[in-house]
BANUPA-783048 format. One record per atom (N, C-alpha, C, O): x, y, z; residue in three letters. Coordinates in steps of 0.001 Angstrom, whole numbers, padded with zeros to 6 digits, always signed. Layout:
! residues N
XYZALA...
//
This chain:
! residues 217
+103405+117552+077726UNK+102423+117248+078768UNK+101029+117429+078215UNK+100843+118341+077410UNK+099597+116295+078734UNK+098733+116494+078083UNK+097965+117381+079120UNK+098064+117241+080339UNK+097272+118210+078555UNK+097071+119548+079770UNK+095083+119406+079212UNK+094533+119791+078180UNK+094557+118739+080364UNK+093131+118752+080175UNK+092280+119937+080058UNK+092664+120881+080749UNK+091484+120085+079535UNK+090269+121406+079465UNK+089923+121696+080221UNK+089925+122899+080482UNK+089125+120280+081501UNK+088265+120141+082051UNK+089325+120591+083746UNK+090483+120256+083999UNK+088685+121142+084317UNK+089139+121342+085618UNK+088103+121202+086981UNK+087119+121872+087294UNK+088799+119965+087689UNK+088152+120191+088658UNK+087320+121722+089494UNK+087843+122812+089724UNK+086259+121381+089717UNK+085828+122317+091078UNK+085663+122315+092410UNK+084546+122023+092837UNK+086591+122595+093218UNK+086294+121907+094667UNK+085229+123380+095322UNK+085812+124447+095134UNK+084479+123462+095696UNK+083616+124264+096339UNK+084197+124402+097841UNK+084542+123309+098289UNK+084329+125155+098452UNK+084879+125061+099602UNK+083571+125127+100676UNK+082447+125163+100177UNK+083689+125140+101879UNK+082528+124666+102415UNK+081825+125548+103236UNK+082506+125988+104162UNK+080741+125918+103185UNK+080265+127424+103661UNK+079500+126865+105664UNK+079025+127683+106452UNK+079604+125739+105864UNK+078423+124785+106581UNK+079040+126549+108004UNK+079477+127619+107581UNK+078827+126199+109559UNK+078742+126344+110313UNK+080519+126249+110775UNK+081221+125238+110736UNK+080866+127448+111143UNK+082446+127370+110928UNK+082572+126797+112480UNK+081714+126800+113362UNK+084302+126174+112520UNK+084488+125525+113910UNK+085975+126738+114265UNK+086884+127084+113511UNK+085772+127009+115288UNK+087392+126996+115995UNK+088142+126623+115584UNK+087977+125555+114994UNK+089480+127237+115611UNK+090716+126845+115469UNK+091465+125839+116987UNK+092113+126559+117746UNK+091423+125003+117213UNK+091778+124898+118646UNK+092869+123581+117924UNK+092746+122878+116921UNK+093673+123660+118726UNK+095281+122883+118311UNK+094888+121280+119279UNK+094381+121355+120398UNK+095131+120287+118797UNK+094348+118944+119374UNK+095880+118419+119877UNK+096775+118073+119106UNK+095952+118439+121105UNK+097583+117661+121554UNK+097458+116234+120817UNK+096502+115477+120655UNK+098646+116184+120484UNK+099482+114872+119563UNK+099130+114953+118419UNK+099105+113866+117841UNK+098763+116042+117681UNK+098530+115975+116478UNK+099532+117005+116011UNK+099962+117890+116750UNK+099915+116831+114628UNK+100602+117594+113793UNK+099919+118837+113617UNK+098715+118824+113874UNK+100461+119964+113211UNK+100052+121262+112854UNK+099356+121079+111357UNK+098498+121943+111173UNK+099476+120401+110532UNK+098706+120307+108921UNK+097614+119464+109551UNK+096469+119734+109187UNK+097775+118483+110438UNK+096434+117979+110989UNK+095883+118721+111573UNK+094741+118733+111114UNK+095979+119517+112484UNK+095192+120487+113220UNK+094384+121496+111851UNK+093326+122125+111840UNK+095182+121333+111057UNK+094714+123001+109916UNK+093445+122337+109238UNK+092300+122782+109152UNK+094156+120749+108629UNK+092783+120489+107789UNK+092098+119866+108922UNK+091536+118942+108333UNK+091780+119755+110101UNK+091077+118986+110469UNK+090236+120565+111206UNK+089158+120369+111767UNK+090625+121605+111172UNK+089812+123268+111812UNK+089449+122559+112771UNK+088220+122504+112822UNK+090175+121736+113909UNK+090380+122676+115360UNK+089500+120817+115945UNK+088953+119970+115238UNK+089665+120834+116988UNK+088854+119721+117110UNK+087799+120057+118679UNK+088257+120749+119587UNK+086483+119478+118744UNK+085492+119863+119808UNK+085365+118953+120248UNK+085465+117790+119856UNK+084930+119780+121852UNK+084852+118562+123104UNK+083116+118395+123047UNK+082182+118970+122487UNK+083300+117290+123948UNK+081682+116673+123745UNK+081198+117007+125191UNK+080007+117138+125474UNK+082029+117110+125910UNK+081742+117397+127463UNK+081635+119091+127638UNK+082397+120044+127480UNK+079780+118814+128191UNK+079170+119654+128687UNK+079528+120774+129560UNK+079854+120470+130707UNK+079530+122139+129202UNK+080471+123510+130395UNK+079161+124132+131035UNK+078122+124153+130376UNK+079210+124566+132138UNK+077828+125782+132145UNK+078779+126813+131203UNK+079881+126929+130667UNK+077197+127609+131476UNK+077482+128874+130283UNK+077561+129688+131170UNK+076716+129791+132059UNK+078790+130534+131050UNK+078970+131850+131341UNK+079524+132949+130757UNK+080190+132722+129747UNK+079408+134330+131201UNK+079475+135573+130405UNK+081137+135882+129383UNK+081496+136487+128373UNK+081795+134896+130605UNK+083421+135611+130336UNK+083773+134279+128988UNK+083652+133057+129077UNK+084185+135051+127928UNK+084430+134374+126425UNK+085711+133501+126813UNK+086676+133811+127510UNK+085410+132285+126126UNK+086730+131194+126463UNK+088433+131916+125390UNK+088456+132042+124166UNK+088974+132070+125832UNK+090497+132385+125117UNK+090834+131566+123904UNK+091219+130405+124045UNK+090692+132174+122593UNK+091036+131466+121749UNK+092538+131186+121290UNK+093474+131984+121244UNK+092509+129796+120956UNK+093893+129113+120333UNK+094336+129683+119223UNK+093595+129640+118241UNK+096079+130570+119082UNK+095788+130753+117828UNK+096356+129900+117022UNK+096893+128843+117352UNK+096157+130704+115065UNK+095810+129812+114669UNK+096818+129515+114053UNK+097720+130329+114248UNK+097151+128463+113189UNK+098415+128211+112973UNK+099044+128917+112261UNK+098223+129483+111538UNK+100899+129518+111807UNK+101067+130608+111074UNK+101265+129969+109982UNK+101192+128740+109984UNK+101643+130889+108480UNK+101387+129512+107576UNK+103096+129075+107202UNK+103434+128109+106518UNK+103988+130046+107837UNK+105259+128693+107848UNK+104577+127333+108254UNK+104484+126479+107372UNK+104118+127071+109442UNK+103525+126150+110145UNK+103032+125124+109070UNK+103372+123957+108873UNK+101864+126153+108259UNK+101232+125285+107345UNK+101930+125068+105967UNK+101534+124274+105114UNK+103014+125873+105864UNK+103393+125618+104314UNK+104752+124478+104680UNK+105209+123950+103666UNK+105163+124224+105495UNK+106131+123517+105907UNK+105660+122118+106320UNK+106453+121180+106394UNK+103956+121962+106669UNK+103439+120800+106577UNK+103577+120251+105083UNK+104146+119326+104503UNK+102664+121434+104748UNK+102600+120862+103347UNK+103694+119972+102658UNK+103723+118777+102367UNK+104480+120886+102524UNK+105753+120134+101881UNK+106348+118870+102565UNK+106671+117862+101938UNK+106476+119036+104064UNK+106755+117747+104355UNK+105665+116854+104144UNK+105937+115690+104439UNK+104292+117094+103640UNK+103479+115740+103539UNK+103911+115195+101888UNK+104084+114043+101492UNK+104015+116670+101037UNK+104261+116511+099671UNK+105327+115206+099467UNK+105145+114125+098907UNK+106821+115907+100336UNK+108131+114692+100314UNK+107696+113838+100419UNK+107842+113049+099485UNK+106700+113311+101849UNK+106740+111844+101761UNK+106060+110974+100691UNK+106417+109796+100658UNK+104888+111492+099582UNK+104669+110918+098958UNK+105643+110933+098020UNK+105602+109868+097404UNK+106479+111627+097634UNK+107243+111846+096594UNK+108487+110753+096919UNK+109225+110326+096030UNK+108582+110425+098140UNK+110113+109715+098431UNK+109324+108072+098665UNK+109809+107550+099669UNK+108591+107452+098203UNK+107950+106503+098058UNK+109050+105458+097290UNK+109209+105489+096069UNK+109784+104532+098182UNK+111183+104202+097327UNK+110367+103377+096119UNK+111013+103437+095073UNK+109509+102857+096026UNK+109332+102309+094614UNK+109080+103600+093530UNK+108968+103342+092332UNK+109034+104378+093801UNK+108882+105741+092912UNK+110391+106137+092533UNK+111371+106427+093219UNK+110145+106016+091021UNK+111224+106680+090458UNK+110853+108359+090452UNK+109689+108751+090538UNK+111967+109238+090343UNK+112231+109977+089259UNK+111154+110796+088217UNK+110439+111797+088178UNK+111498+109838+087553UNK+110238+109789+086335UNK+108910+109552+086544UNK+107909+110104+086086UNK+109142+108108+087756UNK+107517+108041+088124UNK+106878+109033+088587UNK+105776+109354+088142UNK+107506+109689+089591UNK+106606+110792+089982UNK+106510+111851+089142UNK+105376+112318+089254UNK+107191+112483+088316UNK+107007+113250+087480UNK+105540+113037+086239UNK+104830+113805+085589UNK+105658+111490+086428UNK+104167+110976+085219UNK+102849+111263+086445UNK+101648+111435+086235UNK+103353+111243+087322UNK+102236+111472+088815UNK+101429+112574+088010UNK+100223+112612+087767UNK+102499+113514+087645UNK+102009+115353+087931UNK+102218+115547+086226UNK+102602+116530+085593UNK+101797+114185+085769UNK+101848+114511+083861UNK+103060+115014+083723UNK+102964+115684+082694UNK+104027+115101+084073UNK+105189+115880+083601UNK+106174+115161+082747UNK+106440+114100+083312UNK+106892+115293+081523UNK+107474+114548+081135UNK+109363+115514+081388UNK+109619+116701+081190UNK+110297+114395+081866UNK+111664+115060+081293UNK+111813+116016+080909UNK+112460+116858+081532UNK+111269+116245+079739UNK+111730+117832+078847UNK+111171+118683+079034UNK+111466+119703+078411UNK+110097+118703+079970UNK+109558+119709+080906UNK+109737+119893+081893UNK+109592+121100+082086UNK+110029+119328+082867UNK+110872+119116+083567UNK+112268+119673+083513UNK+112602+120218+084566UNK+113024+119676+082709UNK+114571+120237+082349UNK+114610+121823+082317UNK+115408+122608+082829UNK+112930+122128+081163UNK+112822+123568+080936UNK+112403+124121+082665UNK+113250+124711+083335UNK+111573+123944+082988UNK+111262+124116+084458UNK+112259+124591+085584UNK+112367+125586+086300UNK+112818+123608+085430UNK+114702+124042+086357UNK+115381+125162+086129UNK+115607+126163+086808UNK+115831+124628+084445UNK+116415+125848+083972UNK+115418+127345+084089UNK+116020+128416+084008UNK+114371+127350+084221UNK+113554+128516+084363UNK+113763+128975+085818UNK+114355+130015+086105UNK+113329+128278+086551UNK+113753+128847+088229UNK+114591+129256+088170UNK+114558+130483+088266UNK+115934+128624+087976UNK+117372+128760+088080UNK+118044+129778+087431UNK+119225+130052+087646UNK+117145+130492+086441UNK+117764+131575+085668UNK+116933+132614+085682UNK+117392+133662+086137UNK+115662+132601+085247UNK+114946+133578+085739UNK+114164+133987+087065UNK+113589+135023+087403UNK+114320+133071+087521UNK+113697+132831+088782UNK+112353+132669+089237UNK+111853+132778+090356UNK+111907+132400+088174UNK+109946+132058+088346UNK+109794+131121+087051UNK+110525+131536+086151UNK+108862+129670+086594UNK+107962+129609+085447UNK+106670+129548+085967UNK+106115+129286+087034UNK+106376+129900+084767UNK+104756+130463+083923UNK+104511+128880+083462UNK+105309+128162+082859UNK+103585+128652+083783UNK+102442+127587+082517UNK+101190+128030+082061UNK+100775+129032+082644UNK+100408+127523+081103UNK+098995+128075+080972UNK+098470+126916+080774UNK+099009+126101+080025UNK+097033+126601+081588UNK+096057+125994+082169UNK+094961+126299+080979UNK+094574+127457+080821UNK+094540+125386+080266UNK+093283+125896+079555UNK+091783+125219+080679UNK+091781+124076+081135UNK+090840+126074+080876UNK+090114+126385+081400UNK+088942+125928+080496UNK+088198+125101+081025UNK+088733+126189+079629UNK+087590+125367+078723UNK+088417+125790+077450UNK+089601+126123+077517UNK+087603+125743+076157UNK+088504+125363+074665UNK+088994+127088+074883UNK+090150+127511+074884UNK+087727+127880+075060UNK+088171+129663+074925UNK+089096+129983+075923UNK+090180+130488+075632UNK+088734+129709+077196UNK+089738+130620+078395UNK+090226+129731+079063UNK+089897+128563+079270UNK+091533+130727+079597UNK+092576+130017+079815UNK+093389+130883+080617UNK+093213+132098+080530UNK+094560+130246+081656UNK+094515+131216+083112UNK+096703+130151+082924UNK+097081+129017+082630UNK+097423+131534+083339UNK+098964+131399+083209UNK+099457+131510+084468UNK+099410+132662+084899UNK+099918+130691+085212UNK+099856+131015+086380UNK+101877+130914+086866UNK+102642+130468+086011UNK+102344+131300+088020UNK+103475+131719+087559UNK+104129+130977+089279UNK+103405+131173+090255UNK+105157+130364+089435UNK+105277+130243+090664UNK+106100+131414+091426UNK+107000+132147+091015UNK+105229+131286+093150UNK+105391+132180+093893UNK+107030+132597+094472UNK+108019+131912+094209UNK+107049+133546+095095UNK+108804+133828+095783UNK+108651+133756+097072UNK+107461+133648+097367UNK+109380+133771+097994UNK+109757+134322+099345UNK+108683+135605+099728UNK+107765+135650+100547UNK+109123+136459+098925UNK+108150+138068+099247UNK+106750+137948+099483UNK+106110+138604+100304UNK+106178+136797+098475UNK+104714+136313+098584UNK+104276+135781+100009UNK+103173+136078+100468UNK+105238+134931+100738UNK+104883+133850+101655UNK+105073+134751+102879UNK+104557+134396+103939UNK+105976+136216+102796UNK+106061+136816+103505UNK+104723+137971+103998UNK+104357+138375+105101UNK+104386+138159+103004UNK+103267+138746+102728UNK+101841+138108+102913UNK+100820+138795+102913UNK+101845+137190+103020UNK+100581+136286+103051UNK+100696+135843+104945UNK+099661+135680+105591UNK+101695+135746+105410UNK+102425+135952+106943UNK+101704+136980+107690UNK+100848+137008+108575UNK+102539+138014+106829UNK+102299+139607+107457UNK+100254+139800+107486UNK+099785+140396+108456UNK+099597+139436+106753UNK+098346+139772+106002UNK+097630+138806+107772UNK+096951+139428+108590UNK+097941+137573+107926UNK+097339+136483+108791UNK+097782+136973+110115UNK+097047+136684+111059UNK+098628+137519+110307UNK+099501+138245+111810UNK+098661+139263+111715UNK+097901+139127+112674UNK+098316+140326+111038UNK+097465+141415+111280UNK+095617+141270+111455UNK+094857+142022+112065UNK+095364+140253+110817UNK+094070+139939+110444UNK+093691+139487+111646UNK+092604+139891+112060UNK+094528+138496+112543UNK+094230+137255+113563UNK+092867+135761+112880UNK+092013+135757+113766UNK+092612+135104+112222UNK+091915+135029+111780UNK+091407+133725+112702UNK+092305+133013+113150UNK+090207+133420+112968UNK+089249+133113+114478UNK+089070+131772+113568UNK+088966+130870+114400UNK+089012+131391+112698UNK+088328+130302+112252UNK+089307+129388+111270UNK+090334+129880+110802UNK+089017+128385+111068UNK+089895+127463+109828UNK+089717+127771+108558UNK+090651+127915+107769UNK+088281+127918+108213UNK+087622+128358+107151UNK+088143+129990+106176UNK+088410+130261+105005UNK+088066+130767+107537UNK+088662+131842+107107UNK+090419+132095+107048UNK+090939+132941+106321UNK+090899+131518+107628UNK+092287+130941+107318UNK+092709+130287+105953UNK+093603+130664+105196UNK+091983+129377+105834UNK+092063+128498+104159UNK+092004+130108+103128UNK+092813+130795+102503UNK+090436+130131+103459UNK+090323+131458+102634UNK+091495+132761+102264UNK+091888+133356+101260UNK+091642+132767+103098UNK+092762+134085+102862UNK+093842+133396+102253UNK+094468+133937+101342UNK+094150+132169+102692UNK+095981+131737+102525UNK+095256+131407+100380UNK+095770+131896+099374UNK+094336+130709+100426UNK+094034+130396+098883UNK+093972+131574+097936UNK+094493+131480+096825UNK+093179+133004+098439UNK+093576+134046+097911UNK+094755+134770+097527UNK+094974+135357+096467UNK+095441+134651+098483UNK+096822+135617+098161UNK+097993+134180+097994UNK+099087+134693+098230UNK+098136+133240+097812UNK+098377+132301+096930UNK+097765+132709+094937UNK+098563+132910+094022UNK+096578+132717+094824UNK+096530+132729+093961UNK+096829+134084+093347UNK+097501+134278+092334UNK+096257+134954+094076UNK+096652+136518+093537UNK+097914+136287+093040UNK+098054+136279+091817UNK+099167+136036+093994UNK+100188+135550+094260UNK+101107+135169+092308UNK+102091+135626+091726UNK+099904+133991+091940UNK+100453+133552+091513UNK+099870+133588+089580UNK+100248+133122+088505UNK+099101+134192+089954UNK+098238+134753+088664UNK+098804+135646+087596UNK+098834+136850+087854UNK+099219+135267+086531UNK+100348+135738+086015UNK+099242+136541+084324UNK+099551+137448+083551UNK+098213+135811+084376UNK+097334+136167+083473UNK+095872+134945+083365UNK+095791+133751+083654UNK+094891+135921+082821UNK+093637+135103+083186UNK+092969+135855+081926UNK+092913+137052+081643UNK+092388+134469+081147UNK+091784+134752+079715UNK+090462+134856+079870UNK+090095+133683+079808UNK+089321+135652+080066UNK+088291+135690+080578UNK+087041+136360+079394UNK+087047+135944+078236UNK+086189+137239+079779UNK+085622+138192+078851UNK+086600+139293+078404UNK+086376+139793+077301UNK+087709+139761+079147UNK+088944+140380+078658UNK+090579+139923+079450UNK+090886+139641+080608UNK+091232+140014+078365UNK+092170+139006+078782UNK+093466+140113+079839UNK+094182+140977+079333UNK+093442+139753+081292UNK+094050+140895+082399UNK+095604+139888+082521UNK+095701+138684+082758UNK+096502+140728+082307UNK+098158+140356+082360UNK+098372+140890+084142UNK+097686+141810+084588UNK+099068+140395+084721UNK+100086+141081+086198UNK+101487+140401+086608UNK+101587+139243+087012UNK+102661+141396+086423UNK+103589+141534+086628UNK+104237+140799+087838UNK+103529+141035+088817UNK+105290+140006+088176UNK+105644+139480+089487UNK+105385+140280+090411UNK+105164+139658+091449UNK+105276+141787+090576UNK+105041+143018+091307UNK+103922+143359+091514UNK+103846+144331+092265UNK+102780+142872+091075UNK+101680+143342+090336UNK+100931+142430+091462UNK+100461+141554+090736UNK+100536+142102+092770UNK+100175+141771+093558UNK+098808+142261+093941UNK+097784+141592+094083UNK+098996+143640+094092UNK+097673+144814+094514UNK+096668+144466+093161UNK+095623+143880+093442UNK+096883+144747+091889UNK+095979+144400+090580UNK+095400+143185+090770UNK+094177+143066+090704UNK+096326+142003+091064UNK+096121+140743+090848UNK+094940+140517+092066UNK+093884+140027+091665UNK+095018+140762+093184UNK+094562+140782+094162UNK+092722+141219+094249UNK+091744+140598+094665UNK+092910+142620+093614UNK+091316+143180+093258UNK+090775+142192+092267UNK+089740+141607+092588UNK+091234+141968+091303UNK+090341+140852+089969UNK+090416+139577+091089UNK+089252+139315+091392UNK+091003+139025+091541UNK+090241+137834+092794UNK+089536+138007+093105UNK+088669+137158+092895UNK+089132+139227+093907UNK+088426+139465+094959UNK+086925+139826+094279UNK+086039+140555+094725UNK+086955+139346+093516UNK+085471+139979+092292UNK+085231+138703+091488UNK+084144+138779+090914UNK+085909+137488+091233UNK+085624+136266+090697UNK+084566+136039+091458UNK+084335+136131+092664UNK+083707+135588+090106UNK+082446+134446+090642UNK+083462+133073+091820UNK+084667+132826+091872UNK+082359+132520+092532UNK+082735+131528+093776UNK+083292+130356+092629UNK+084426+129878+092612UNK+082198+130043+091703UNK+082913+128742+090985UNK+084269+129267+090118UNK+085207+128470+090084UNK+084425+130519+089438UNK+085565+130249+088922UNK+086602+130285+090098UNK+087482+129493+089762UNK+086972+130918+091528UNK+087578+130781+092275UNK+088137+129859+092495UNK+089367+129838+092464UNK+087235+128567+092853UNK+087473+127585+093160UNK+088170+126514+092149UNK+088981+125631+092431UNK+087516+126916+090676UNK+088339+126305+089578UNK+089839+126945+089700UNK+090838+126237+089824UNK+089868+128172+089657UNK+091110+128437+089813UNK+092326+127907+091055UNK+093552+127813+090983UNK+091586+127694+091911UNK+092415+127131+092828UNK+092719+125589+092873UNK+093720+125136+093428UNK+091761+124815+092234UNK+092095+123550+092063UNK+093507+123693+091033UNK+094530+123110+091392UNK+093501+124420+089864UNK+094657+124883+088689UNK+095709+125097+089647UNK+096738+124432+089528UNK+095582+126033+090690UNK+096988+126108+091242UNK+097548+125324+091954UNK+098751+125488+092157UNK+096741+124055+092650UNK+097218+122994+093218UNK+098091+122206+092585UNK+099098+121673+093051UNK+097489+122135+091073UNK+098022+120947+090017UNK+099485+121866+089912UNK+100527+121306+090255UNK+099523+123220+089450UNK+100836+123978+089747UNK+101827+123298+090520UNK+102813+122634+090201UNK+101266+123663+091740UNK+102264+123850+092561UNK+103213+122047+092910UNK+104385+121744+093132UNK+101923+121271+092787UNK+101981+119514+093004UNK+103324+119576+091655UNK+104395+118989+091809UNK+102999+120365+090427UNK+104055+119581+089529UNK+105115+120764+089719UNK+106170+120140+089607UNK+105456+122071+089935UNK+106936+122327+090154UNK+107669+121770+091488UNK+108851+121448+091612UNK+106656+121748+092427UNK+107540+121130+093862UNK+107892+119218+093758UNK+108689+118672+094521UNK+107162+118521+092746UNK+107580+117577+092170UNK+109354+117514+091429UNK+110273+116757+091742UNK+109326+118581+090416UNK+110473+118801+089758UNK+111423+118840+090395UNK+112451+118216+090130UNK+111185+119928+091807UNK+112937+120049+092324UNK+112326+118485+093430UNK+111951+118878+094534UNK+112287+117982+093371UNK+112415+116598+094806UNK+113342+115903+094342UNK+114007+116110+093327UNK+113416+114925+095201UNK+114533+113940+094893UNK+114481+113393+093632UNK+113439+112923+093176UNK+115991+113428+092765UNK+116313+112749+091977UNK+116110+113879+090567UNK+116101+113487+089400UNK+115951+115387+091012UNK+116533+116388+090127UNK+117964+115905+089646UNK+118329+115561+088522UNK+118824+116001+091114UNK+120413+115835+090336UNK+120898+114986+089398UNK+121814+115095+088583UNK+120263+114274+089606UNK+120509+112889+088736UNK+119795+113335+087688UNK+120532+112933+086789UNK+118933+113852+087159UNK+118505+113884+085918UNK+119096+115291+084941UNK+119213+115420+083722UNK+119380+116192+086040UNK+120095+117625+085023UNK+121226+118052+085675UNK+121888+118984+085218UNK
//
């Protein structure tokens, strides 16, 4: 696989945050990326605070995800292979990949970040998604913005297996709490570089197991 230097930066968006409010007939991943939708019709103002919608849990949202992931992936003119060239992946990475879940139960890749640093990132378990659950149930979190935020953090904490920096910091599948503090202290742009890296992650192992694994191993 040809693994670029250069990594996107998506900046996430600091503007004037909106409500979470759930828009009837819309999907729950629409409601998430779309943070909540506002009425145009005028209320008087009064003292007593309107009841907020909550916000979605992230089964909700990680179960969008994936079902939006499938449908691009089950695109019947898409082979196999095609989608795997989607996410740069070739076959024999692909094969190692499987066999890695399947036996050890996590892979590692490393992301070069510019020619010097470079960030290994590891895919997540059950315990993670449970935990990132538990974290959003206790928090209640009022906004979309701050929702993204948290779920992108402990995703990446999550999944941060090592990060080549001014000193190079290793963390253990266990190693959650460590991984967690060095996030929480990244400059905003490497954050955001880093999280674009874990998208490309996650886009090429949830690629691997989709349709048309069996057929190939």
């Amino acid at each position: 696989m040809n693994e670029s230097s250069e990594v996107e930066v998506g900046a996430f968006q600091r503007d004037e945050p909106e409500k979470v409010e759930k828009t009837p007939g819309m999907s729950a991943i629409e409601n998430f990326m779309k943070g909540g939708g506002s009425s145009t019709s005028e209320k008087p103002e009064t003292d007593t605070p309107e009841p907020q919608a909550p916000a979605a849990s992230p089964p909700q949202i990680e179960a969008s995800l994936i079902s939006e992931l499938e449908k691009i992936n089950a695109s019947p003119e898409a082979s196999y292979e095609e989608r795997l060239e989607r996410v740069e992946c070739s076959l024999e990475e692909a094969r190692i990949i499987v066999d890695a879940l399947m036996t050890a139960g996590y892979y590692e890749k490393r992301y070069q970040l510019t020619k010097k640093y470079s960030v290994v990132m590891r895919t997540r378990g059950v315990s993670d998604q449970e935990r990132l659950q538990n974290a959003i149930e206790a928090n209640v979190p009022q906004y979309a913005i701050t929702m993204n935020e948290m779920t992108s953090k402990y995703n990446l904490a999550a999944c941060l297996a090592e990060l080549q920096a001014s000193a190079t910091v290793k963390f253990g599948p266990d190693d959650f709490d460590g991984a967690i503090k060095v996030v929480n202290k990244l400059s905003l742009p490497l954050f955001n570089a880093l999280v674009n890296v874990l998208a490309r992650f996650d886009a090429l192992t949830f690629t691997v197991l989709s349709k048309g694994v069996i057929e190939n191993f």
